[in-house]
N, CA and C atoms as an extended XYZ file, in Angstrom:
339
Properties=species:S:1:pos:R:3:atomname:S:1:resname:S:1:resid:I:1 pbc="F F F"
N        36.092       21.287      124.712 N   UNK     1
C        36.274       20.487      123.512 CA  UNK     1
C        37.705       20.679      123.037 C   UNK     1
N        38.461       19.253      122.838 N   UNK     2
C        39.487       19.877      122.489 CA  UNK     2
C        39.817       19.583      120.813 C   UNK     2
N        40.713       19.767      120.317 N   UNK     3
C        40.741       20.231      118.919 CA  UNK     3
C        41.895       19.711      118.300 C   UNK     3
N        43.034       18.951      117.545 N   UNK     4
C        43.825       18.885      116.663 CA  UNK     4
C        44.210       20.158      116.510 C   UNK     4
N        45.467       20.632      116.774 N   UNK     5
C        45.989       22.077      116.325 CA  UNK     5
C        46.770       21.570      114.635 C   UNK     5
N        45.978       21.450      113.662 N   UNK     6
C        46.342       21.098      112.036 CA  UNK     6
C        47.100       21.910      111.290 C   UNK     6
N        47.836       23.169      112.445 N   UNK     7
C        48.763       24.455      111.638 CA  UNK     7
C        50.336       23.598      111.924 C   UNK     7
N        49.894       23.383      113.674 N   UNK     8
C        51.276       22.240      114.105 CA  UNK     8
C        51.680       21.386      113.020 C   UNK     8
N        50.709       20.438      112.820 N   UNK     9
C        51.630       19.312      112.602 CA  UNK     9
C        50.130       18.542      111.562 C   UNK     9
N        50.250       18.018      110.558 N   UNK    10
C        48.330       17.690      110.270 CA  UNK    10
C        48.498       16.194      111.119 C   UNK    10
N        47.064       15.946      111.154 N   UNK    11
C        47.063       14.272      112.445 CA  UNK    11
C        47.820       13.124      111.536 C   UNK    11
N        47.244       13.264      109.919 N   UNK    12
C        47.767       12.037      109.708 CA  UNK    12
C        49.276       11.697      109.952 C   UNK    12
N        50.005       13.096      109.472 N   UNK    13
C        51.571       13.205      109.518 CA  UNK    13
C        51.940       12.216      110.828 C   UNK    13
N        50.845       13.385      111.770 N   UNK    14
C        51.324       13.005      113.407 CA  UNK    14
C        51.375       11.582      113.644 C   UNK    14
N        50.498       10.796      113.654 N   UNK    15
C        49.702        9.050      113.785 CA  UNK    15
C        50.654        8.528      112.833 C   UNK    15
N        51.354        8.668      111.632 N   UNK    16
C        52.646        7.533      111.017 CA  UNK    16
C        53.318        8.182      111.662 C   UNK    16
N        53.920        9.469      111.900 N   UNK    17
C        55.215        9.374      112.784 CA  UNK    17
C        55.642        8.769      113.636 C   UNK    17
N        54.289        8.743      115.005 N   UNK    18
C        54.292        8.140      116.345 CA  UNK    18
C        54.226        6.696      115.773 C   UNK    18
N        53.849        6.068      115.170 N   UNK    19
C        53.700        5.091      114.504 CA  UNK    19
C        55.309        4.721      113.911 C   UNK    19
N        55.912        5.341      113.606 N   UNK    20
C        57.040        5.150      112.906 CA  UNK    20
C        58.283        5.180      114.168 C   UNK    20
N        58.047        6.135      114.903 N   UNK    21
C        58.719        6.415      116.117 CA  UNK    21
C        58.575        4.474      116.867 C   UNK    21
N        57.409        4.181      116.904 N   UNK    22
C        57.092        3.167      118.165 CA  UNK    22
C        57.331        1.861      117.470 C   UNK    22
N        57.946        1.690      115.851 N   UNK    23
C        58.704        0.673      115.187 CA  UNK    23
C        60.011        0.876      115.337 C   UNK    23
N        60.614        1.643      114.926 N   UNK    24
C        61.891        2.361      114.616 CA  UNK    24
C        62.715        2.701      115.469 C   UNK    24
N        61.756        3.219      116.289 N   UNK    25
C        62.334        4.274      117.286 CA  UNK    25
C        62.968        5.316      117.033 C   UNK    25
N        62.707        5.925      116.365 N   UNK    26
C        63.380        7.364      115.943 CA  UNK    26
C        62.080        8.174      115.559 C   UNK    26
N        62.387        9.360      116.420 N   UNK    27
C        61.314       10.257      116.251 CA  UNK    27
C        61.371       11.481      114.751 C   UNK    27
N        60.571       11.021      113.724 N   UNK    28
C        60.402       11.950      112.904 CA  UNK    28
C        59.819       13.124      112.569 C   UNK    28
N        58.914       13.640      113.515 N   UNK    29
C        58.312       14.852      113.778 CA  UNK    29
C        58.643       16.240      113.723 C   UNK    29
N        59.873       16.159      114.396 N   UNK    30
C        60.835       17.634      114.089 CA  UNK    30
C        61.693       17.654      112.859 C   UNK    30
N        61.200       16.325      112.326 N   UNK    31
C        62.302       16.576      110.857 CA  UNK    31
C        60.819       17.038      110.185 C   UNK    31
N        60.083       16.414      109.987 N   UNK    32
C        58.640       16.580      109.315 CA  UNK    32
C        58.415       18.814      109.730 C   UNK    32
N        58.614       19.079      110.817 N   UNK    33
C        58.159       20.828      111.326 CA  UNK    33
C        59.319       20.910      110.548 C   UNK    33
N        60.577       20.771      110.924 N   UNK    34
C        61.393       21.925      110.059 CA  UNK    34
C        61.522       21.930      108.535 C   UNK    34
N        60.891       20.676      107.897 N   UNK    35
C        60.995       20.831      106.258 CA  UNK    35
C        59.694       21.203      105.700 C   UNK    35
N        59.143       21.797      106.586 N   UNK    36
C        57.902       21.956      105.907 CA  UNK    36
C        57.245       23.813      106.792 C   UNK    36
N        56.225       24.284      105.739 N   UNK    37
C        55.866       25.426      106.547 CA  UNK    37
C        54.308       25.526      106.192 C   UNK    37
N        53.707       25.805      107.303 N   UNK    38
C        51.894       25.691      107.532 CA  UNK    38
C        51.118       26.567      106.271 C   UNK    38
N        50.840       26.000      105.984 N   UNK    39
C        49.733       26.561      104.737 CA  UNK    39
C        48.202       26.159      105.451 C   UNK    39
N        47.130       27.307      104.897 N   UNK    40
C        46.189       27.035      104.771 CA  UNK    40
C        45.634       27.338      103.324 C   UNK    40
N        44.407       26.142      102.729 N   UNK    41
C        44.684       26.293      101.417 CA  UNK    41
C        43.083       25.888      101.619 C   UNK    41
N        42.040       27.247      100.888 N   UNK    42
C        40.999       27.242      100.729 CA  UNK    42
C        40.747       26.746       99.782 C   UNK    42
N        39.448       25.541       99.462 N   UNK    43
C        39.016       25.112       97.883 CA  UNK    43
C        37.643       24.873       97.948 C   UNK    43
N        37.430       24.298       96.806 N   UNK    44
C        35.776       24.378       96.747 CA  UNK    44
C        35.891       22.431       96.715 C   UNK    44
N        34.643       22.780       97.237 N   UNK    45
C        33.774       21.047       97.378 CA  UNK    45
C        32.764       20.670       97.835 C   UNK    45
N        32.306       19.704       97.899 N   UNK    46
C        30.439       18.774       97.785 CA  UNK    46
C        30.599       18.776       99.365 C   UNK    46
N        29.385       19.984       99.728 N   UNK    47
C        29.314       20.163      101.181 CA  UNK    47
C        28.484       18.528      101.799 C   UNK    47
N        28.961       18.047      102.967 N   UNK    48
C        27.951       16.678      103.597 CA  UNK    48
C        26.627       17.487      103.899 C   UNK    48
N        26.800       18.380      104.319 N   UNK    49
C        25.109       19.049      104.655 CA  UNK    49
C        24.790       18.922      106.197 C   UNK    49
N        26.380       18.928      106.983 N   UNK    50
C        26.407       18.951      108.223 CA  UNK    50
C        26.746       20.356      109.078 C   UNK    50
N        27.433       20.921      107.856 N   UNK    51
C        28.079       22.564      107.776 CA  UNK    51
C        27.348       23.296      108.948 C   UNK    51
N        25.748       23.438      108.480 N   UNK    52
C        25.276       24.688      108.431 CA  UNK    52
C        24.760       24.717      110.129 C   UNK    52
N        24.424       23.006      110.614 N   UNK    53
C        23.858       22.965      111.651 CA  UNK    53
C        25.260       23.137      112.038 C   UNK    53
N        26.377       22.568      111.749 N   UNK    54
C        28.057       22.955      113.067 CA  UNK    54
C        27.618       24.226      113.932 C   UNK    54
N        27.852       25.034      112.601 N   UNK    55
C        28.064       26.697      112.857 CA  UNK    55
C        27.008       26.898      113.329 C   UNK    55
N        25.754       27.121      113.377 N   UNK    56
C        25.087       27.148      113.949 CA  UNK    56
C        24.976       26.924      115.425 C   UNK    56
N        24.823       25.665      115.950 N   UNK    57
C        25.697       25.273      117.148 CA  UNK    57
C        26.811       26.039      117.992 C   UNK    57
N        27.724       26.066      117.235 N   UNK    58
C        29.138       27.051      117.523 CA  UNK    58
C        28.540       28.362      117.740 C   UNK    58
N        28.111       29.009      117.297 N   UNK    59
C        27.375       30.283      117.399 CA  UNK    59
C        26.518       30.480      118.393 C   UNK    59
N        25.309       29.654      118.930 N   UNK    60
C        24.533       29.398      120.083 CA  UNK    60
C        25.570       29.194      121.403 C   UNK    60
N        25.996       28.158      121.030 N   UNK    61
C        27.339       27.774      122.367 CA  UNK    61
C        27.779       29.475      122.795 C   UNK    61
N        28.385       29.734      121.903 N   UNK    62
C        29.202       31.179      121.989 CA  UNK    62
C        28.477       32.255      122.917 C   UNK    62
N        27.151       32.913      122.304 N   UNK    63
C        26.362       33.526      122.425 CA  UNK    63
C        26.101       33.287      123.693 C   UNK    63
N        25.491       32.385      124.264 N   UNK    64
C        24.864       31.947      125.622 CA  UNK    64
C        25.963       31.241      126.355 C   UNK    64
N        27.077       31.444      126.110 N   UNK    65
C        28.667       31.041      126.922 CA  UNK    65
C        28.659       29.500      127.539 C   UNK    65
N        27.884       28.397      126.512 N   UNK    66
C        28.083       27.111      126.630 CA  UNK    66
C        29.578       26.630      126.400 C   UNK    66
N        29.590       25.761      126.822 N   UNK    67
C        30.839       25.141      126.362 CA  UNK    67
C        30.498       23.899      125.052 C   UNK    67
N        31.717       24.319      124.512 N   UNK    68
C        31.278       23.909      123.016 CA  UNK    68
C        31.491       22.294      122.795 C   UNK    68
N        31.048       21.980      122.584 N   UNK    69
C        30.780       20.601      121.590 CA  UNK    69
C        31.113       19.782      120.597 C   UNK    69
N        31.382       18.365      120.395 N   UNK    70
C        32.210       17.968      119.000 CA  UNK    70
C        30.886       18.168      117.748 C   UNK    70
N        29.738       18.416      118.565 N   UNK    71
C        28.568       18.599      117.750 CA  UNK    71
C        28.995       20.238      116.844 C   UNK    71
N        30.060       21.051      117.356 N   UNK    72
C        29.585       22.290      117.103 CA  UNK    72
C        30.736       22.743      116.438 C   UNK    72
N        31.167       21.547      115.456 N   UNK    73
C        32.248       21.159      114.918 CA  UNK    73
C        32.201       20.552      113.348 C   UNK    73
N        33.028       20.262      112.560 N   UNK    74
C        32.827       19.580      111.546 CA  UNK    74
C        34.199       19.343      110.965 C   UNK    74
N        34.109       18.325      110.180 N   UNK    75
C        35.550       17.561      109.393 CA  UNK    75
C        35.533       17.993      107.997 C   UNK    75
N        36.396       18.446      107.462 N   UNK    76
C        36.746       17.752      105.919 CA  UNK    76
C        36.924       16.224      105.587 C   UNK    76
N        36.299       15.640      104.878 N   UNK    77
C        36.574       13.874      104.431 CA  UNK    77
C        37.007       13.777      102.664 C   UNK    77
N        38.257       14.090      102.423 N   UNK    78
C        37.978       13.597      100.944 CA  UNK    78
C        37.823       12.508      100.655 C   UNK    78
N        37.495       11.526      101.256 N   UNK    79
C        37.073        9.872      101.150 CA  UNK    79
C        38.456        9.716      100.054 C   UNK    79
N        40.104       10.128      100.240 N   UNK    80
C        40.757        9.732      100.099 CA  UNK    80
C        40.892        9.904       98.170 C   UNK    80
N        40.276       11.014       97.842 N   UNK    81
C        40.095       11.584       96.572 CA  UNK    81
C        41.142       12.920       97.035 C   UNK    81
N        42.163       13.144       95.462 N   UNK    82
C        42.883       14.147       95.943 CA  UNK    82
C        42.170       15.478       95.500 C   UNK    82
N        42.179       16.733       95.847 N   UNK    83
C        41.637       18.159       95.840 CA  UNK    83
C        41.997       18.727       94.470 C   UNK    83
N        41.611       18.989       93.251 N   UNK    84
C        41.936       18.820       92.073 CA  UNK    84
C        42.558       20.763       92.180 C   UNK    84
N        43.581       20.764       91.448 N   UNK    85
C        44.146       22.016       91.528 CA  UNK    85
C        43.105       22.950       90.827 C   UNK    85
N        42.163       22.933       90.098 N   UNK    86
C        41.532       23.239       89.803 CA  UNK    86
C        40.106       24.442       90.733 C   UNK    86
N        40.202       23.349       91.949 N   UNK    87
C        39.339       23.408       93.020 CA  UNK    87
C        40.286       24.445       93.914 C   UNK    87
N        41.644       24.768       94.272 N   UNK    88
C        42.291       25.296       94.807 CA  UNK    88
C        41.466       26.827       94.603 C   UNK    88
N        41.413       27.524       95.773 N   UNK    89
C        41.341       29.146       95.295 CA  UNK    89
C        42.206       29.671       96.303 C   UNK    89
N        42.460       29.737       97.633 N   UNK    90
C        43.550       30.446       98.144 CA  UNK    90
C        44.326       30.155       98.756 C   UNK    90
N        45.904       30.123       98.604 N   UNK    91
C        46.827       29.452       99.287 CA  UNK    91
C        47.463       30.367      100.857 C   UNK    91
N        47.566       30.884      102.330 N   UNK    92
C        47.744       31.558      102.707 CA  UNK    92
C        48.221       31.140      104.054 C   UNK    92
N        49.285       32.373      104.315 N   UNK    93
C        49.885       31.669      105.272 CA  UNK    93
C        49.314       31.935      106.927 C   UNK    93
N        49.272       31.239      107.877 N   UNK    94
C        48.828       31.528      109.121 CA  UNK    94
C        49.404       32.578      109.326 C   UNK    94
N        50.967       32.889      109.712 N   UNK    95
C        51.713       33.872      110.402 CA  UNK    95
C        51.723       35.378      109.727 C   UNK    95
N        51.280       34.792      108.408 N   UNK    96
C        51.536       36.211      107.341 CA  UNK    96
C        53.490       36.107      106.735 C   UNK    96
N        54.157       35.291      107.425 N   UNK    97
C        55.865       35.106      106.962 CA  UNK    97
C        55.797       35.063      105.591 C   UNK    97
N        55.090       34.279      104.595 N   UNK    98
C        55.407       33.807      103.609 CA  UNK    98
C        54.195       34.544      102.621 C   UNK    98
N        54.273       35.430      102.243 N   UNK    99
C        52.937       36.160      100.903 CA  UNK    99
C        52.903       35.261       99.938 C   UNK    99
N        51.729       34.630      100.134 N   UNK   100
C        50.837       33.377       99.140 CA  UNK   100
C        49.681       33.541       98.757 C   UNK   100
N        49.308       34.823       99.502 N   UNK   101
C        47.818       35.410       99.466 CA  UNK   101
C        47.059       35.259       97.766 C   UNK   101
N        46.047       34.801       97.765 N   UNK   102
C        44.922       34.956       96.614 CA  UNK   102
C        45.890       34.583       95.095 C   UNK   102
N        46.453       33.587       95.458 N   UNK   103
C        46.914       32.244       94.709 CA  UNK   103
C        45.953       31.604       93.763 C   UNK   103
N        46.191       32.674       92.273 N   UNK   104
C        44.807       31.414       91.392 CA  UNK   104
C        45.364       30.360       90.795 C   UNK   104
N        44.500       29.343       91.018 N   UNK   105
C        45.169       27.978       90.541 CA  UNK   105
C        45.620       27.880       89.611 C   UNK   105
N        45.309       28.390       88.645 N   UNK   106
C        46.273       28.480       87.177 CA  UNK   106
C        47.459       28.722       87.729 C   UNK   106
N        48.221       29.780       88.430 N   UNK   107
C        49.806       30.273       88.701 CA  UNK   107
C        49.759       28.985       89.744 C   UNK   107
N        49.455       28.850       90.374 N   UNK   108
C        50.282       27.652       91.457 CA  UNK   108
C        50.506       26.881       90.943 C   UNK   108
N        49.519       25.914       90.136 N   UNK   109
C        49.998       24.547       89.540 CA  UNK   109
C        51.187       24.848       88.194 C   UNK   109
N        50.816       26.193       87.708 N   UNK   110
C        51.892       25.964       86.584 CA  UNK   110
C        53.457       26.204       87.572 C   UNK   110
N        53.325       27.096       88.170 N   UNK   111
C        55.281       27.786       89.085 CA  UNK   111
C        54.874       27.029       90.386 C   UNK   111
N        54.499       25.475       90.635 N   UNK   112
C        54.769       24.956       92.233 CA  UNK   112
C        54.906       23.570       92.066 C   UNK   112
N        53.743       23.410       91.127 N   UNK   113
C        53.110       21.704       91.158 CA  UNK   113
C        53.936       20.792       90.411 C   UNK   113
């Protein structure tokens, strides 16, 4: 199964770039990596109720050394609603470079947003 690596680059960025690249012709991608640095940013939200069977799945696969599945998987969808800072609880970095660790939304939105 293969996967979107979303630390790279996120898809949508990726799909207007190549998109922008195949009008334009100028590739914006490495301007997009170097002005920017990978966050992962935990929040709360209205689970679909697809969660529990993913992991589940993922876990069986694992266990009994299946090969895994888009079944054994799951998406975030904000149906294009933005993530209310409110909802934010931890901002953190993949590499550990940048200490963002346990970021309460009160301090981010007041010293970022």
């Amino acid at each position: 199964m293969g996967n979107h690596d979303y630390l790279e680059i996120p898809e949508i960025v990726e799909d207007i770039a190549t998109c922008f690249d195949h009008r334009f012709g100028a590739n914006i991608l490495q301007d997009y990596k170097d002005a920017t640095v990978p966050k992962i940013v935990k929040f709360r939200f209205t689970a679909r109720g697809d969660e529990l069977a993913a992991a589940t799945l993922y876990l069986y696969s694992r266990i009994h050394d299946l090969e895994l599945s888009l079944q054994c998987s799951t998406c975030f969808d904000g149906e294009g609603k933005a993530v209310s800072s409110n909802d934010v609880l931890t901002i953190e970095s993949p590499d550990g470079s940048y200490a963002c660790h346990e970021v309460p939304a009160r301090y981010y939105r007041k010293k970022y947003v």
